[in-house]
C-alpha positions as CSV (number, residue, x, y, z in Angstrom):
1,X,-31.4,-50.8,15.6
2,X,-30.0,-49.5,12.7
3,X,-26.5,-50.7,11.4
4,X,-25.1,-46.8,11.9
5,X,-26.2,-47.0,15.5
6,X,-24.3,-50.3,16.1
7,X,-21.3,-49.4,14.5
8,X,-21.2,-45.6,16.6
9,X,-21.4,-47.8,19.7
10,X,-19.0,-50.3,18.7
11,X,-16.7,-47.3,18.1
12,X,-17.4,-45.4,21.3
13,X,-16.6,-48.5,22.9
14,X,-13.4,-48.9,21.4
15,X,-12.4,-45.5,21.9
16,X,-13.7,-45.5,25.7
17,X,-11.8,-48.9,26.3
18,X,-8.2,-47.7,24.3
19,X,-8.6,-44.6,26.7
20,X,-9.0,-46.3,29.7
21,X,-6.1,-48.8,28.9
22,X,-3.9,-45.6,27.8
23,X,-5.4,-43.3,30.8
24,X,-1.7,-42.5,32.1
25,X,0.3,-41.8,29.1
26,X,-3.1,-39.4,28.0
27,X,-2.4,-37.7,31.7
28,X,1.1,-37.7,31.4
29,X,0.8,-35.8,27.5
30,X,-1.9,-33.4,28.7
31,X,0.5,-32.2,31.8
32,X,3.7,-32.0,29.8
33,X,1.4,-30.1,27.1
34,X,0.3,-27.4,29.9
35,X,3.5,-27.5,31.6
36,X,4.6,-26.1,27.0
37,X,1.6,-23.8,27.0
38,X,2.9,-22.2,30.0
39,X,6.8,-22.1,29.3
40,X,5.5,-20.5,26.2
41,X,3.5,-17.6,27.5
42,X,6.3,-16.8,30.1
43,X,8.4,-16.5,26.7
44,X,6.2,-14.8,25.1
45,X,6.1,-12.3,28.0
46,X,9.6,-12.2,28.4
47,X,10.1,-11.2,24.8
48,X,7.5,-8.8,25.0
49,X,9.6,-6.9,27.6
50,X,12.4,-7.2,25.4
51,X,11.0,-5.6,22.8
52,X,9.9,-2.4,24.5
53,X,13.2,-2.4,26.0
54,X,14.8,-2.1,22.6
55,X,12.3,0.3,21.1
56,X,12.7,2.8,24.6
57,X,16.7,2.8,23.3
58,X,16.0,3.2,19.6
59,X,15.1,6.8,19.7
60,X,18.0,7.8,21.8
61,X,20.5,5.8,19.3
62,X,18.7,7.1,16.2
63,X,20.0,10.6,18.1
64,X,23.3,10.0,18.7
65,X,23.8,8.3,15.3
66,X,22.7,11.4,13.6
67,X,25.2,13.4,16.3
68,X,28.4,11.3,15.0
69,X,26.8,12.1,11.2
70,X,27.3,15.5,11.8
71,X,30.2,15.6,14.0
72,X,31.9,13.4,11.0
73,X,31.1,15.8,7.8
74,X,32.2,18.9,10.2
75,X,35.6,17.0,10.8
76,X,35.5,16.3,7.2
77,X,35.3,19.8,6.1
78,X,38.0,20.8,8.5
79,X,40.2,18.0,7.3
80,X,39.9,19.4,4.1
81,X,40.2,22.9,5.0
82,X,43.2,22.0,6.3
83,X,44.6,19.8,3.5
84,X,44.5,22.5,1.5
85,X,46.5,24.8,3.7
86,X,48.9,22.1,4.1
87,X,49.1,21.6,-0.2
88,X,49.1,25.4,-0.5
89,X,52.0,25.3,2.2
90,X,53.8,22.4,-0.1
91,X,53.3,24.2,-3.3
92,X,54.6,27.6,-2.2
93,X,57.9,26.0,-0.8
94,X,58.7,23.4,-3.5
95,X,58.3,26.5,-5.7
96,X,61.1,28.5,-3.8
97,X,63.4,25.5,-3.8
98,X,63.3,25.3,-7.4
């Protein structure tokens, strides 16, 4: 026998005897691992849903913030329209009082 053979069998002996000696903390890792691996996919669902949820009310918001765009520079306008009669108003009677 060759000296690589020995040492690969001296290792897979090692290796085979540390996992039999550990065999229930190996268990215990590899069910809290898949009890991670499936939290984490029901996240990931559950996100998932979430995000079409919020992209079905993005259009509609998008909407109604372009409404209260509009509805604001109209009131603008009329604010203004009507600042001016109010300053036209002013003028004309600080005029007569003088």
């Amino acid at each position: 026998m060759k000296l690589r053979n020995l040492l690969l069998a001296g290792t897979a002996a090692a290796i085979s005897y540390w996992a039999v000696t550990n065999k229930d903390k190996i268990s215990e890792e590899v069910h809290e691992t898949r009890n991670l691996l499936d939290d984490m996919s029901g996240s990931y669902s559950k996100i998932q849903e979430q995000v079409g949820i919020i992209k079905a009310y993005s259009q509609p918001l998008q909407e109604m913030a372009q409404d209260l765009n509009y509805k604001f520079r109209v009131y603008q306008q009329e604010a203004e329209g009507h600042l001016g009669q109010i300053q036209s108003f002013q003028e004309k009677y600080t005029k007569s009082e003088k």
